[in-house]
N, C-alpha and C positions, 0 to 999 in steps of 0.2 A: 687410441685416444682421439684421433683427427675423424676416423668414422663414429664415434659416440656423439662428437661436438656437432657434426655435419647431422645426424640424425635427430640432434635437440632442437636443432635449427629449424631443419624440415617440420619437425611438431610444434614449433610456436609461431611459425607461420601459417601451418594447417591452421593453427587455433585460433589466430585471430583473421581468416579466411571465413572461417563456418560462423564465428562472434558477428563478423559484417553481414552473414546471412541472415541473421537470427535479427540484426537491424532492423530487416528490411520494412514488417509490417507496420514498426511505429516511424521509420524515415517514409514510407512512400504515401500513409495515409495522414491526410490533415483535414479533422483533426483525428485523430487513432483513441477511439472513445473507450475509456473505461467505467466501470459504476460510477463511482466516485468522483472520481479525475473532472469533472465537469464544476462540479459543486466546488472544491478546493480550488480550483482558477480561479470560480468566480469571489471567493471567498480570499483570493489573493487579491485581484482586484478591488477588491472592497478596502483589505487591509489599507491599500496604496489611496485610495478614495480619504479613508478618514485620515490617515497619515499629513497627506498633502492639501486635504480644508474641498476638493473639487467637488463633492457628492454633498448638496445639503440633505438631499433625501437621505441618501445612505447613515450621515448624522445624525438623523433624527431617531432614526430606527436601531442604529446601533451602536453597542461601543464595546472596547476590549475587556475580555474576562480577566478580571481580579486575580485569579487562582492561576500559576506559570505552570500551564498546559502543557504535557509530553507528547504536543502535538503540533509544533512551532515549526518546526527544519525547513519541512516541504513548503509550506506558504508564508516563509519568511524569505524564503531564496526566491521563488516565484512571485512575489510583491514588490524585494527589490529586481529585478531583473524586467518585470514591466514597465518599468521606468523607460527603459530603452530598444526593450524589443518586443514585438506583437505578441499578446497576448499566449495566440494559438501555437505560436515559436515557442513561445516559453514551454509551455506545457509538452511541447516535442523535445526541446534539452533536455528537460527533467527526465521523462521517462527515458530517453536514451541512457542519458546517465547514468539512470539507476541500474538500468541494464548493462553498461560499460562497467562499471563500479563492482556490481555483484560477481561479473566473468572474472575480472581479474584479481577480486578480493580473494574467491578464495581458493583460484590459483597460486596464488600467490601462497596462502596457507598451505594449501597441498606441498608444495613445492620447499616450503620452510620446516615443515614435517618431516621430508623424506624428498628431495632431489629427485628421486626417479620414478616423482609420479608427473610426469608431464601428460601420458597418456593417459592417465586416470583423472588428471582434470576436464578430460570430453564429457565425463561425466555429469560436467554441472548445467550444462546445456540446457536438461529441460526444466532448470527452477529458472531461468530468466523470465520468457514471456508467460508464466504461469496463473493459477488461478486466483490467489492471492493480488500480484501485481495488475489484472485484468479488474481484478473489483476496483481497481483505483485507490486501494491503500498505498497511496504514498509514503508517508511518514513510515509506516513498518518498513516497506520496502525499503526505505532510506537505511533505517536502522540495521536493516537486515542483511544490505549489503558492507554497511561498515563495520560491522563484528568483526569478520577476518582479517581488517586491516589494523582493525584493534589487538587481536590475539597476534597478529604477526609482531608489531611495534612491541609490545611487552613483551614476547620471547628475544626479541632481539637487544631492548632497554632495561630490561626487569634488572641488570646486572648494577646498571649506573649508578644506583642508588638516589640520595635525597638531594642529586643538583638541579638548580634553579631551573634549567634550558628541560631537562627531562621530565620534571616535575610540571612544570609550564605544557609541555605539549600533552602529556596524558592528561594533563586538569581540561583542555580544551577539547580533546577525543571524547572525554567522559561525557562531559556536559552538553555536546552536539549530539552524544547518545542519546542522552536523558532526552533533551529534545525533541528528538525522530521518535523513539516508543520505551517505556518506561518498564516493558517488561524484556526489550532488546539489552536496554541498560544494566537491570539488576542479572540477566542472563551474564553480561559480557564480563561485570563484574566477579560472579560466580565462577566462569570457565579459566580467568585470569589468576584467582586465587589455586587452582585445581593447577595448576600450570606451573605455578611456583612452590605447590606443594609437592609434585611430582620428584625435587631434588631434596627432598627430604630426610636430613641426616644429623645425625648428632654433632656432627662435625661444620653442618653451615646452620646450627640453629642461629648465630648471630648475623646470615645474611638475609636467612627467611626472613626473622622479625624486622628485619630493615624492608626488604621487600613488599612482605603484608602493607607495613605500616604505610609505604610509599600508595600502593592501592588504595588503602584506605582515605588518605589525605587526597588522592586525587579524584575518588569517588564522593568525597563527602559535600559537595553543592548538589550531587545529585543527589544520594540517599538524604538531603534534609528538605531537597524537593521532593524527592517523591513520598515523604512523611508527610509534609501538608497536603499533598495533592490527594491522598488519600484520606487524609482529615478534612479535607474543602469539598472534595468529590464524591467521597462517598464511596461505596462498592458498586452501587450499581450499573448498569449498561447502557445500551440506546436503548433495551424495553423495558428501561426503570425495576430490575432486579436483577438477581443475580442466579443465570441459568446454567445447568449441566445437561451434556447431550448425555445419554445411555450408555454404557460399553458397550455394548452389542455395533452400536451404531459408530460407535468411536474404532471401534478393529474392525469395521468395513470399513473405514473409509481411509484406514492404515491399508488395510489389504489392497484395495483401488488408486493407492496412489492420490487419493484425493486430491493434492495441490496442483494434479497437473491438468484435470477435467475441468471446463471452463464452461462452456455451452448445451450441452447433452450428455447427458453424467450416463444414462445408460448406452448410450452410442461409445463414448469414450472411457470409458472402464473398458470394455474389451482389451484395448489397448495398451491402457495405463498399470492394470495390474500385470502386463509384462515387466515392465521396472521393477517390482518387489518382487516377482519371480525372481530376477535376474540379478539382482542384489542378496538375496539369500541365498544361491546358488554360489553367485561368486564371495560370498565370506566363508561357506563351509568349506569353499575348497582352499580361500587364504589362509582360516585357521589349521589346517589341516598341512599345508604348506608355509605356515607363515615364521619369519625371520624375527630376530629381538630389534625393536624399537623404543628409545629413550621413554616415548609419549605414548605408549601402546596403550600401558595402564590407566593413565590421566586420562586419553579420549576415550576408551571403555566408560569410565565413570561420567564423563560429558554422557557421552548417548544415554547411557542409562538414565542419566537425569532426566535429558529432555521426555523419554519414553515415560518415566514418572508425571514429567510434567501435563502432558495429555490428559491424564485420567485425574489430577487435581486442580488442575485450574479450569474454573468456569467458561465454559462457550460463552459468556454474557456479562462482562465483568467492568470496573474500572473503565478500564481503557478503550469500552467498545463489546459491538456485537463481532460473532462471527470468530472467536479470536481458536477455538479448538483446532483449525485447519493449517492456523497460521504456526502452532506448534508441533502439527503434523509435518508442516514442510520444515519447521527444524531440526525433529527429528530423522527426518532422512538425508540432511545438508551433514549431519554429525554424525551418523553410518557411513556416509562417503568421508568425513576426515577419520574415523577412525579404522575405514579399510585400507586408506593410507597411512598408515604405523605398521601395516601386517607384515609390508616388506614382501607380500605376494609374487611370483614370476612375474615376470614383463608378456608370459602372451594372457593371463587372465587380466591383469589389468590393460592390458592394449584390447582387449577384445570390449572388456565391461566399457569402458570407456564411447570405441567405435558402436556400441551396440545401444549406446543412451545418447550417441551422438542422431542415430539413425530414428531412433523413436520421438526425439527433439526435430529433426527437419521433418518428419511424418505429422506432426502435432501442429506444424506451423504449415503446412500443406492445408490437412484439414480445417485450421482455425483461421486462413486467413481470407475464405469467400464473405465467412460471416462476418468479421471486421471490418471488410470493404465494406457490404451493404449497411453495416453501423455507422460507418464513416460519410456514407452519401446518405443517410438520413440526416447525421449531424447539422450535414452541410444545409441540408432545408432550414434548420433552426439559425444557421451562421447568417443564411440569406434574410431570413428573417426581419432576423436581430439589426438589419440594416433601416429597417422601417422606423426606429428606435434613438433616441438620445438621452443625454445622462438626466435630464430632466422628468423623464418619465418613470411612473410606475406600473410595471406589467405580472401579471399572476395567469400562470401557464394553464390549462388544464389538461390533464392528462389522463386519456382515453385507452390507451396501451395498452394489452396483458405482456407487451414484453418488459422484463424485470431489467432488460438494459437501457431503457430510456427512462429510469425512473428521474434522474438528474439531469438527461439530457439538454430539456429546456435551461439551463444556466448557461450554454454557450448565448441565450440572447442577450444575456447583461453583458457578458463576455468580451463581445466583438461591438456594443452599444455602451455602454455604460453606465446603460439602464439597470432601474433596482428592481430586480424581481422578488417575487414573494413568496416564490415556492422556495425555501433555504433550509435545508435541514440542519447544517451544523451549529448555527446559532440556539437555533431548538435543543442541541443535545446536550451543550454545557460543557463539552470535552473540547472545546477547540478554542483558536483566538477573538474568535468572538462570538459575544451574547448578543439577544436581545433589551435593547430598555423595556424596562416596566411599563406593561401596558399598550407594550409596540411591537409583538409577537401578533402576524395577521392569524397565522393559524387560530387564535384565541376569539376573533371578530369576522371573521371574512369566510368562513366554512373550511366543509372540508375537501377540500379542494386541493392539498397536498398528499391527502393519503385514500384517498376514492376514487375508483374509476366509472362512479355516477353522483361527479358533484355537488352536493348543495351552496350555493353561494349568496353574501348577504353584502352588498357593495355597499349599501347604506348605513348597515351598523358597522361595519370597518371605518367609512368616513367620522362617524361618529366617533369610536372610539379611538383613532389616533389621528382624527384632522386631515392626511389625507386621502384624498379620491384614486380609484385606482383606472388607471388613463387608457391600459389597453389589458384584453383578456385574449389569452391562444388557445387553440383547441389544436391538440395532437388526434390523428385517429379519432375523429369526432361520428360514432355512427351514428346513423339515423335513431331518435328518441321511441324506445318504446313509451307505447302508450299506458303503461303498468308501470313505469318510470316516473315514480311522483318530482325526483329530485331533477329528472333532465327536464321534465314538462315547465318547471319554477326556474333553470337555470335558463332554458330555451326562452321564455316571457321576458325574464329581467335582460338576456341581452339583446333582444330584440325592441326591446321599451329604451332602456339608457343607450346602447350602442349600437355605432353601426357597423355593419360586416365592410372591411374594405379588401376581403381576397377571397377570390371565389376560386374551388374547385383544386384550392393548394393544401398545404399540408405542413407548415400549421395555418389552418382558419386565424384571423387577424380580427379582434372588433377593437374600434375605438371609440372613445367617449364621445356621446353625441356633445 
């Protein structure tokens, strides 16, 4: 017994040894850039702008969406917490967090499943810094790590019944679900009922219907949001409909591992579909060797769901683009909970474990030269951003074919205060906030957020929302072909109205003459 306990020991300290290595990319670089993650800071900031009256610009231009977005958690916490600490700090909690939060959520799960899978919790390693997380969805990843803290609490509560203190905390888990991502919500919901329905007997029909009912009552601020919200919202996407990938294309990118490829999808597939090798390797051999567990059944029907859910829910929906990947990576969070039900030997799962532990520090080996040089590009736009105060208004241009600095430019508002104009979220209608009527630049000022050969109209922007735009940046600004109608008219207009005041840097700086 005393060398079992000493040996538990030894592995939850390994685990939260290797957790501080897996730290390390988003603790050592500041700021540790994802897609997104740019835009949502600034777009916290902003929150905190109208909140506290400081941004007249920012009021003019914008105000909170009508419709209670399942996309509140992440830049609601980051809005308050700007209050008192640096921007760029913020956005380094968070993403820690998210990463502290998911390691031990669903260890934790693991561990409430079956006690001796501690070695088989090595295995969730490589959904932390992952590909999902790296686009800078926040909110999912929020969502996505509080599910097992949700399944734990209701395995362990589901008993209590309808008192007040119980009922109280699942009402508040549910609704900071709903909040973080709406399909996180109706999932958690779903696996919760599956969970309760697993003691399924003639003999506790009158504890289930307490239990249902209890779910029910504490899901219901959620499910009657997300009834408007799909009545306010609409189905479609960020490309304004509602898209499906292929199968074909949907079981590649199963078989790839998809969630774990970030940068080089054919460089990193070599590697990534060792995971799904080694995952089907190791459940033939747990089914084959595998032990009775209470929940064997219930997480069968989980996985299978989620495996359902890939191939019927839209890549392009509700709640966003992009979203086929993000049910890929559920589906394989929910293989791993339901290989722990198998009750497998201790060296298959001590091996699968060390062996996703080892493709996890391989991953962050690889991916982390590229972060660093994401990170000291950042920082050009941080330094920037210093030339800037909240009184001004700036519209980036963006010259880049790289797909990671699309958002980049929003650390200038970031670390200035400044209101920039390249903003997508307001644009898309899925988040806390809109644009007023009429006060979408995109709409007057070109296209200049979605081209990487400008057309820009600084006069009809002034016109149509009164103000002037005070500074324009150019990322990666190459020399203008002469075949280039749109650079030759953007080259004219900033050389007439502004003046260059940085030469030879990176962002190009004009100010308004």
């Amino acid at each position: 017994m005393i060398k079992k306990q000493f040996a538990l020991l030894n592995e939850s300290i390994l685990f939260r040894f290797f957790l501080a290595i897996h730290l390390i990319p988003v603790l050592s670089l500041t700021p540790f850039v994802t897609l997104d993650g740019p835009a949502h800071l600034l777009n916290s900031v902003l929150i905190r702008q109208l909140i506290t009256g400081t941004s007249s610009i920012a009021s003019s231009f914008l105000m909170f969406n009508p419709v209670l977005e399942p996309n509140w958690t992440g830049h609601a916490i980051m809005a308050f917490l700007i209050g008192f600490i640096p921007p760029l700090l913020v956005e380094k909690i968070m993403l820690t967090s998210i990463l502290i939060l998911t390691a031990f959520g669903y260890r934790k799960l693991l561990l409430t499943l079956d006690s001796n899978n501690g070695w088989l919790s090595f295995s969730i390693f490589p959904f932390l810094c992952n590909f999902v997380f790296c686009l800078g969805f926040i909110n999912f990843s929020i969502g996505f790590a509080l599910l097992p803290f949700l399944m734990v609490w209701w395995l362990n509560h589901k008993n209590n019944g309808l008192h007040f203190k119980n009922m109280l905390v699942g009402l508040l888990l549910m609704t900071i679900l709903y909040f973080s991502h709406v399909v996180m919500f109706l999932y958690a919901g779903f696996c919760m009922g599956l969970l309760s329905l697993n003691q399924f007997s003639k003999t506790r029909m009158k504890e289930l219907q307490i239990e249902l009912l209890q779910l029910l009552l504490i899901s219901l601020p959620g499910i009657i949001l997300s009834i408007l919200f799909v009545m306010k919202s609409g189905a479609a996407g960020y490309r304004g409909e509602v898209t499906y990938l292929p199968w074909s294309d949907l079981l590649q990118q199963i078989k790839d591992a998809r969630m774990f490829i970030i940068y080089d999808y054919n460089q990193e597939k070599s590697f990534t579909v060792l995971y799904t090798f080694l995952i089907v390797v190791v459940s033939v051999i747990a089914i084959i060797k595998r032990s009775i567990n209470r929940y064997q059944t219930t997480l069968l029907f989980i996985l299978l769901s989620s495996l359902l859910m890939i191939f019927t829910i839209p890549d392009s929906l509700a709640s966003g683009g992009i979203v086929s990947v993000r049910i890929i990576q559920l589906f394989f969070i929910c293989w791993c909970l339901w290989l722990s039900t198998l009750r497998m030997p201790a060296w298959v799962s001590t091996s699968f474990g060390m062996i996703s532990l080892f493709l996890s520090l391989f991953m962050i080996y690889t991916h982390y030269p590229v972060q660093k040089l994401l990170s000291l590009e950042a920082n050009q736009y941080c330094l920037a951003g210093k030339s800037f105060n909240s009184k001004n208004s700036v519209a980036p241009l963006n010259y880049s074919a790289n797909w990671m600095h699309a958002n980049m430019a929003a650390y200038l508002g970031v670390v200035s205060g400044a209101f920039i104009l390249d903003n997508y979220e307001p644009t898309q209608g899925h988040f806390p906030l809109v644009w007023k009527k009429g006060m979408n630049p995109e709409e007057s000022l070109g296209n200049y957020c979605s081209s990487h050969q400008p057309c820009i109209y600084p006069a009809q922007f002034k016109k149509a929302t009164g103000f002037q735009v005070d500074y324009f940046t150019a990322w990666y600004k190459p020399l203008t072909d002469k075949n280039d109608s749109c650079g030759i008219k953007t080259d004219a207009i900033l050389a007439k109205l502004f003046q260059q005041i940085s030469i030879d840097e990176n962002p190009i700086l004009y100010k308004m003459k």
